[in-house]
DOLOGU-90738 format. One line per field, with one value per residue (C-alpha): residue in three letters; x, y, z; chain. Coordinates in Angstrom, 3 decimals. Layout:
# DOLOGU-90738
residuo <- c(ALA / ...) $
X <- c(X / ...) $
Y <- c(Y / ...) $
Z <- c(Z / ...) $
cadena <- c(A / ...) $
***
This chain:
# DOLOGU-90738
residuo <- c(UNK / UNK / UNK / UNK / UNK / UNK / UNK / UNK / UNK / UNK / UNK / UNK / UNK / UNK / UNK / UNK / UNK / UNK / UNK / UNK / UNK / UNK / UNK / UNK / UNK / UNK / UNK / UNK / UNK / UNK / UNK / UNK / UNK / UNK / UNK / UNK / UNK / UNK / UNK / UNK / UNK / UNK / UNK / UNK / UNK / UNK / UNK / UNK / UNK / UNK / UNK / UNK / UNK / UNK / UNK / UNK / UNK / UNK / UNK / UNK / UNK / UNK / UNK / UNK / UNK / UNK / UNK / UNK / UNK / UNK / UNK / UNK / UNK / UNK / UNK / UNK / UNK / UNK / UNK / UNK / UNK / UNK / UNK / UNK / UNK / UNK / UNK / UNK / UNK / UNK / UNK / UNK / UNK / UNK / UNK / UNK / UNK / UNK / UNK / UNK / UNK / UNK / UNK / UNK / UNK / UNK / UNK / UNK / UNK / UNK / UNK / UNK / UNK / UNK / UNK / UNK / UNK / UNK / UNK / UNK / UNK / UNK / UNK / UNK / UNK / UNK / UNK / UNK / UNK / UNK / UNK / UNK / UNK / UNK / UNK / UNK / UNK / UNK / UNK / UNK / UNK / UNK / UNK / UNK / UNK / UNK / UNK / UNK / UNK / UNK / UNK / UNK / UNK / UNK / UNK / UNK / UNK / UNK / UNK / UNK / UNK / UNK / UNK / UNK / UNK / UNK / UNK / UNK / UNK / UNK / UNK / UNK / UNK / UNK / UNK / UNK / UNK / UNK / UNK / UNK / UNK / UNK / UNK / UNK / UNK / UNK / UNK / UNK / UNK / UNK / UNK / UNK / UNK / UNK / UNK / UNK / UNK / UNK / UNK / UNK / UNK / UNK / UNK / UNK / UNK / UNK / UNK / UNK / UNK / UNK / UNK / UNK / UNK / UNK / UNK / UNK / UNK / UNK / UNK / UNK / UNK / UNK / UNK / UNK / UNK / UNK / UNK / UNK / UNK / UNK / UNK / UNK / UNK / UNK / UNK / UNK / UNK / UNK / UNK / UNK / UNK / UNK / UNK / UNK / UNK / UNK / UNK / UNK / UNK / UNK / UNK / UNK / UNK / UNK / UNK / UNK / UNK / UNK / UNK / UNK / UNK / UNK / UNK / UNK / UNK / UNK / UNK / UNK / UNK / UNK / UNK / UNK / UNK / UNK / UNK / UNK / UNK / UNK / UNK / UNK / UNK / UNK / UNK / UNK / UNK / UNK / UNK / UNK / UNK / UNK) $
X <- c(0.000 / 3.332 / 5.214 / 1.171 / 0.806 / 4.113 / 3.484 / 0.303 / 2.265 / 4.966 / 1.990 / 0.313 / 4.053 / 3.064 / 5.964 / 4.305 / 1.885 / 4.170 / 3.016 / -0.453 / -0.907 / 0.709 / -1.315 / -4.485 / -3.611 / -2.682 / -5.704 / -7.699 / -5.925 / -5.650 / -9.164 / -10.455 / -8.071 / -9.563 / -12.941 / -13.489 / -10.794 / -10.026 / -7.698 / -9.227 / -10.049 / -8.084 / -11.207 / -11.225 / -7.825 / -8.071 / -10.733 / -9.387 / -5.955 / -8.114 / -9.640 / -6.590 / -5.347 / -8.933 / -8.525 / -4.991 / -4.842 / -8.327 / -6.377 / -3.019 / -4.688 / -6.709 / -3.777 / -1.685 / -4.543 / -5.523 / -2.039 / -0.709 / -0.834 / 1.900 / 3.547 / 4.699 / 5.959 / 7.984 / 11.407 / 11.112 / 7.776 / 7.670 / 8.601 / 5.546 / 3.678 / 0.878 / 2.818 / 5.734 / 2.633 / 3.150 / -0.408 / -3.602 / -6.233 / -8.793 / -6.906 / -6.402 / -9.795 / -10.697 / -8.308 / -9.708 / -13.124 / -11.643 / -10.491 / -13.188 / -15.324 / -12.624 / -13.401 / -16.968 / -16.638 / -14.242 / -15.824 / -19.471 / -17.967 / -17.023 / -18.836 / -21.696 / -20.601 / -17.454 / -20.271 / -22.145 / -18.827 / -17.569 / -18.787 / -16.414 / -13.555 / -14.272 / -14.865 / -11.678 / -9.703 / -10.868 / -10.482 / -7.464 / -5.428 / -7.158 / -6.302 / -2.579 / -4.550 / -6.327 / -4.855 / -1.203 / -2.969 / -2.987 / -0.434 / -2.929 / -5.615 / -3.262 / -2.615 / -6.559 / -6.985 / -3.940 / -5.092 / -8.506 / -6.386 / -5.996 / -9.155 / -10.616 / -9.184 / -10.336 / -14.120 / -13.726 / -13.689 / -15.473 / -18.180 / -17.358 / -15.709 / -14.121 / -11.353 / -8.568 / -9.573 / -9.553 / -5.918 / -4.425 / -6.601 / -4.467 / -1.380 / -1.491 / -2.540 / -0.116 / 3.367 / 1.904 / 1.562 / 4.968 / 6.882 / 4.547 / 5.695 / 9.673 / 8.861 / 6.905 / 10.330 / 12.310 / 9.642 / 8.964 / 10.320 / 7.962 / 5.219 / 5.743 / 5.722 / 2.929 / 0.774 / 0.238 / 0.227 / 1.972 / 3.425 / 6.822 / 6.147 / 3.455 / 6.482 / 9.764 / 11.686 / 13.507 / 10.005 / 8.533 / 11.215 / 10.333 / 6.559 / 7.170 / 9.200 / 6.230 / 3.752 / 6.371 / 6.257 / 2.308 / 2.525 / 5.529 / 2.597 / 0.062 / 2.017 / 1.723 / -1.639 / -1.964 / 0.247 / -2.113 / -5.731 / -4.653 / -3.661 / -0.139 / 2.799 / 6.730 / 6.804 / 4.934 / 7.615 / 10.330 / 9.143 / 7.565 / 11.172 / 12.856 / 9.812 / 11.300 / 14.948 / 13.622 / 11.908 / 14.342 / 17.566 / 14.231 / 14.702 / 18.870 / 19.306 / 17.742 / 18.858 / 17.319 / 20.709 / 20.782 / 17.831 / 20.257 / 19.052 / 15.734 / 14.715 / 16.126 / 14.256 / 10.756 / 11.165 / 12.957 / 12.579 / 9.336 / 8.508 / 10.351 / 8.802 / 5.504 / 6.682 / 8.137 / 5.414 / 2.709 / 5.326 / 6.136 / 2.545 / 1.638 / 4.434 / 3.310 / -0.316 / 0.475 / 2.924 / -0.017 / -2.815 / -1.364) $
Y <- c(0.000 / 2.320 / 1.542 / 2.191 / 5.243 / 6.401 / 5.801 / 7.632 / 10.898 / 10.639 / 10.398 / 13.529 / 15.326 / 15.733 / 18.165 / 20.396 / 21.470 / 24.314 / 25.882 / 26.623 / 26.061 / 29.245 / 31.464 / 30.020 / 30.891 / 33.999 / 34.175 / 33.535 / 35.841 / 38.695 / 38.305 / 38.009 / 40.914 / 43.216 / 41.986 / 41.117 / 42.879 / 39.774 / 36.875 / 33.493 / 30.752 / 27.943 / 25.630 / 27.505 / 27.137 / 23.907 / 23.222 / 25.010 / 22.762 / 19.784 / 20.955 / 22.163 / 18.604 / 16.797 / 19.519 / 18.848 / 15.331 / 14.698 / 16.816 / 15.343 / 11.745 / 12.687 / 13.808 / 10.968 / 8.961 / 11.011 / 11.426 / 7.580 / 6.690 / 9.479 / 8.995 / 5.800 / 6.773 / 9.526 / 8.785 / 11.828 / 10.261 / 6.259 / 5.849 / 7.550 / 4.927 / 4.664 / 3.611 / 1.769 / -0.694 / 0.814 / 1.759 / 0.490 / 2.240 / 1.275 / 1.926 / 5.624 / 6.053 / 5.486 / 8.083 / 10.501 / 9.560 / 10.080 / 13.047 / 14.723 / 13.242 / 15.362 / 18.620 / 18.939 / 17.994 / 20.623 / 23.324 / 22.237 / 22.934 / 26.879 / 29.756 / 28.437 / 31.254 / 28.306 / 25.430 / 27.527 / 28.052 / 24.477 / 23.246 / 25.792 / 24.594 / 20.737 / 21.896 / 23.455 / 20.644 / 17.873 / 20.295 / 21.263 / 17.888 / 17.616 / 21.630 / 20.331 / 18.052 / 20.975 / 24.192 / 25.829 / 27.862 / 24.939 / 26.723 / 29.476 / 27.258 / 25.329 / 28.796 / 29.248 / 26.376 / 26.739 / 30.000 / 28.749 / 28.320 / 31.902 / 32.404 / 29.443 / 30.526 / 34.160 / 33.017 / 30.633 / 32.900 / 36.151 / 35.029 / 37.614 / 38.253 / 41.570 / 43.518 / 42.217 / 38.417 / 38.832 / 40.724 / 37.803 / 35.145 / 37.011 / 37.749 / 33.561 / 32.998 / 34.406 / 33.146 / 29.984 / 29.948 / 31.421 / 29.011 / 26.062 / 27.428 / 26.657 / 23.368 / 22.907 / 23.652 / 20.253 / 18.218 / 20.401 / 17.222 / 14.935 / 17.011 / 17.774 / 13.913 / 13.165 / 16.112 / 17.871 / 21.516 / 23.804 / 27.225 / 26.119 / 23.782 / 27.049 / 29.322 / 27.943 / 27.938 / 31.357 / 32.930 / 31.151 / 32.079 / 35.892 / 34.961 / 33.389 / 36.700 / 38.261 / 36.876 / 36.895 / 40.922 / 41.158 / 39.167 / 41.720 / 44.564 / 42.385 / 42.087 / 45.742 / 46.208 / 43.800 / 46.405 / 49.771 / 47.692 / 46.153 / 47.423 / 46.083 / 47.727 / 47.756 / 43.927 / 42.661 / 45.310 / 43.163 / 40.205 / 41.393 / 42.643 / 39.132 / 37.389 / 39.532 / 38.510 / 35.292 / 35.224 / 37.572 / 34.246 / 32.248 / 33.518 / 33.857 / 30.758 / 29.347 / 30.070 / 28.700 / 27.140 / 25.885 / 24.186 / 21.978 / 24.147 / 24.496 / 21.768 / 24.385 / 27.002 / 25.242 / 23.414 / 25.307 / 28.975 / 29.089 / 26.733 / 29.182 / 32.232 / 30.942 / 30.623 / 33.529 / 36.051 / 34.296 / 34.807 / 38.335 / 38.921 / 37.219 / 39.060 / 42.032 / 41.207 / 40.165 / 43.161 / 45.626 / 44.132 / 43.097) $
Z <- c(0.000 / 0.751 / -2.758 / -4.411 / -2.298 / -3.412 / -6.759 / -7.498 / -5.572 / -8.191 / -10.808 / -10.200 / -9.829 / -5.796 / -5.582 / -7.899 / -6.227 / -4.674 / -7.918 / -7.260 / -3.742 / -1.957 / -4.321 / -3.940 / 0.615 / -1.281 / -2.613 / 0.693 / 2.742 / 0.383 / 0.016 / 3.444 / 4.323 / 1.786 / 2.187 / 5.527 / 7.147 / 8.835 / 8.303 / 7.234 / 9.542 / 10.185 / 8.760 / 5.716 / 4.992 / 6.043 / 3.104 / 0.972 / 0.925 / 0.685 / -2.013 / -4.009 / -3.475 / -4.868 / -7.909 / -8.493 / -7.997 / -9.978 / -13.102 / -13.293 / -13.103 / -15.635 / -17.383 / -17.425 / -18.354 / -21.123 / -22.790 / -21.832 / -25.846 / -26.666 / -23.222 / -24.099 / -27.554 / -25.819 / -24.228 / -22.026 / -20.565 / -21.201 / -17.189 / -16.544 / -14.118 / -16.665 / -20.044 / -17.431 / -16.079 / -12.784 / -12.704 / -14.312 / -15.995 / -13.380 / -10.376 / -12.020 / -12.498 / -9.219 / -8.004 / -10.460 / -9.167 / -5.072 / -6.182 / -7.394 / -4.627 / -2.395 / -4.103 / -4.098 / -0.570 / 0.211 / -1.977 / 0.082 / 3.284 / 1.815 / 0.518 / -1.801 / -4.256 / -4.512 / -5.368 / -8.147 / -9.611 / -9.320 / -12.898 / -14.733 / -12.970 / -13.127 / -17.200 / -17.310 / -15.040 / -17.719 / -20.710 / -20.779 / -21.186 / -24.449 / -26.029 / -27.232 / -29.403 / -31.147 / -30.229 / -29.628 / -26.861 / -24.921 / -22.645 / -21.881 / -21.210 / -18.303 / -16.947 / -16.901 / -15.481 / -12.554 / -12.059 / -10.800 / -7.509 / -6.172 / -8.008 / -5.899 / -2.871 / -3.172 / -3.969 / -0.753 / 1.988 / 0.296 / -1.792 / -3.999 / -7.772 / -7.611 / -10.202 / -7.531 / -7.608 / -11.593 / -11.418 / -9.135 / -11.237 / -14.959 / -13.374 / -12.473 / -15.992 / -17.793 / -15.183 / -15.489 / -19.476 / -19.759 / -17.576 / -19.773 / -22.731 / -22.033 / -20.480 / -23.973 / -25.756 / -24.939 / -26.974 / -30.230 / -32.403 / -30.574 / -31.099 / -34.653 / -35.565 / -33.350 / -34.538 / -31.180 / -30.628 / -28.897 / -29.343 / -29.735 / -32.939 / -34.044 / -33.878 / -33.093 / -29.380 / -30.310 / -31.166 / -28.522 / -25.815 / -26.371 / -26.261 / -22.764 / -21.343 / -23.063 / -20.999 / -17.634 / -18.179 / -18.199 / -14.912 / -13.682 / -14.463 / -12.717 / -9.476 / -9.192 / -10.161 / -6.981 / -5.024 / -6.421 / -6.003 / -2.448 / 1.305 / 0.851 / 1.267 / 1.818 / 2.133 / -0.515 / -2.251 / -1.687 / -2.311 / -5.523 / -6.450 / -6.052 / -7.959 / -10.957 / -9.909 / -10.314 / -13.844 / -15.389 / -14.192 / -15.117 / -18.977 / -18.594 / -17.939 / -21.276 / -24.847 / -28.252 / -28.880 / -24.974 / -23.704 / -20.929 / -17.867 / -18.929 / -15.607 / -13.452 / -14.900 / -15.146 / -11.118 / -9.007 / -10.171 / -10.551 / -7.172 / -4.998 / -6.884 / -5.700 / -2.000 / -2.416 / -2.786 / -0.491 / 1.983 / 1.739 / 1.334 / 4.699 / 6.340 / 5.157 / 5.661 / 9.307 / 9.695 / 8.989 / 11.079 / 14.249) $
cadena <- c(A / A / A / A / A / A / A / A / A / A / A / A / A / A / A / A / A / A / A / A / A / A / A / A / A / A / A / A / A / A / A / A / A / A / A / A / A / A / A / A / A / A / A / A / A / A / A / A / A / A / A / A / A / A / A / A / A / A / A / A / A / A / A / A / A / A / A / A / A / A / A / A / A / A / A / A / A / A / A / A / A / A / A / A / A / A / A / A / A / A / A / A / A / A / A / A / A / A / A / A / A / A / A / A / A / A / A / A / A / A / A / A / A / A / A / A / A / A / A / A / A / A / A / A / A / A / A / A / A / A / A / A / A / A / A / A / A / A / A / A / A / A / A / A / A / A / A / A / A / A / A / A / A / A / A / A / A / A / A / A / A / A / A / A / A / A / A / A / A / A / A / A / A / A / A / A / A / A / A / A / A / A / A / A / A / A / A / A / A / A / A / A / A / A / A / A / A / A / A / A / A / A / A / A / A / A / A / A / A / A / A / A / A / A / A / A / A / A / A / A / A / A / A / A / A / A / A / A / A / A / A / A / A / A / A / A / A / A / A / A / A / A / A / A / A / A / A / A / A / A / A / A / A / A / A / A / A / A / A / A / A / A / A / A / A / A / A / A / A / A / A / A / A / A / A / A / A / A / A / A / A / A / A / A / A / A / A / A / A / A) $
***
């Protein structure tokens, strides 16, 4: 049960979901803060983890499950537990099942503003494994879709859709399509012969290099639309300040012509930049209210 346990984290990328997760507390407290003038409970925060991890866990199953054909065929991906027998179909649809069962669960136990909005992310959680198939704007629809999180987490404790929640929900967007669109850069070949789309085979990696700094400057302008809409101040400063440290070695670091540190740049960059501003933005939340 360990080893199976083990297996299914490694599945859904468990490590990943550094990504998403500290924006959508960002998203929570921000919001309560602003709304409220409180911070969030420790039950809705509580729910609103669990229900990141039924989301998360309930897309990246259906991920692996969707693309196991052309995850075999790929050398960068035939270890996946899927096309390496690891897993079998059924047991990953029962986890997909679980993990939606987890969601709904969580999102009942929040603001019922969350449940009325629940279809359009389930929608969007199943959707957007398919777009590469159809669409090179696959990578916006993932940053859509990851976006939902802060989104998610605002709508959770407020009940509310407001100009801030939409800022935080774009500026998510677009950082998350930008960092998709170098990971998408390692497997242009494999796309091209298997048909799939992606900006990369659309418009080459050196095109699609200065698309993803493209995007990595609208979220630079979004973090301080954040700072003009919001009650934060000298802290969130700083840490918005070594967020663009981080994506400007983010887009340094990888070349057209040099690809070879483009792990680096997809994992750990953007996994600290995450933790990074929650963190400043708690401090500085906490800083100004106690």
């Amino acid at each position: 049960m360990f080893r199976k346990a083990i297996i299914f984290l490694q599945m859904i990328k468990f490590e990943h979901t550094v990504f998403a997760l500290p924006f959508a507390f960002m998203g929570s407290l921000l919001g309560s803060v602003m709304i409220h003038q409180t911070f969030p409970s420790w039950g809705q925060i509580g729910w609103v983890l669990l229900a990141m991890f039924g989301a998360r866990s309930a897309a990246m199953g259906l991920n692996r499950l969707i693309d196991r054909v052309s995850d075999k065929k790929n050398p960068r991906t035939a270890n996946r537990a899927i096309p390496a027998g690891l897993l079998k179909i059924g047991e990953v649809v029962i986890f997909i099942i679980v993990s939606f069962a987890l969601l709904f669960w969580a999102a009942a136990k929040l603001d019922p503003l969350a449940m009325k909005l629940l279809p359009i992310a389930v929608v969007m959680l199943v959707l957007y494994s398919y777009t590469k198939r159809f669409t090179w704007l696959c990578h916006v629809v993932l940053g859509l879709t990851i976006a939902l999180a802060p989104l998610g987490g605002w709508v959770a404790v407020t009940g509310k859709v407001d100009l801030t929640a939409m800022i935080l929900f774009a500026t998510v967007t677009f950082w998350v399509a930008g960092f998709d669109i170098v990971y998408a850069c390692q497997d242009v070949e494999f796309d091209k012969t298997e048909g799939l789309y992606s900006i990369p085979v659309r418009f080459g990696v050196a095109a699609s290099l200065k698309i993803a700094q493209a995007f990595h400057i609208i979220t630079a302008v979004g973090f301080i639309a954040l700072l003009l809409l919001s009650d934060l101040g000298w802290w969130y400063i700083a840490g918005m300040i070594i967020a663009y440290l981080i994506l400007f070695y983010e887009h340094y670091i990888v070349s057209p012509g040099d690809l070879s540190r483009l792990q680096t740049s997809f994992f750990l960059m953007n996994g600290v930049l995450s933790i990074v501003v929650f963190s400043f933005t708690l401090i500085d939340l906490v800083v100004r209210h106690y």
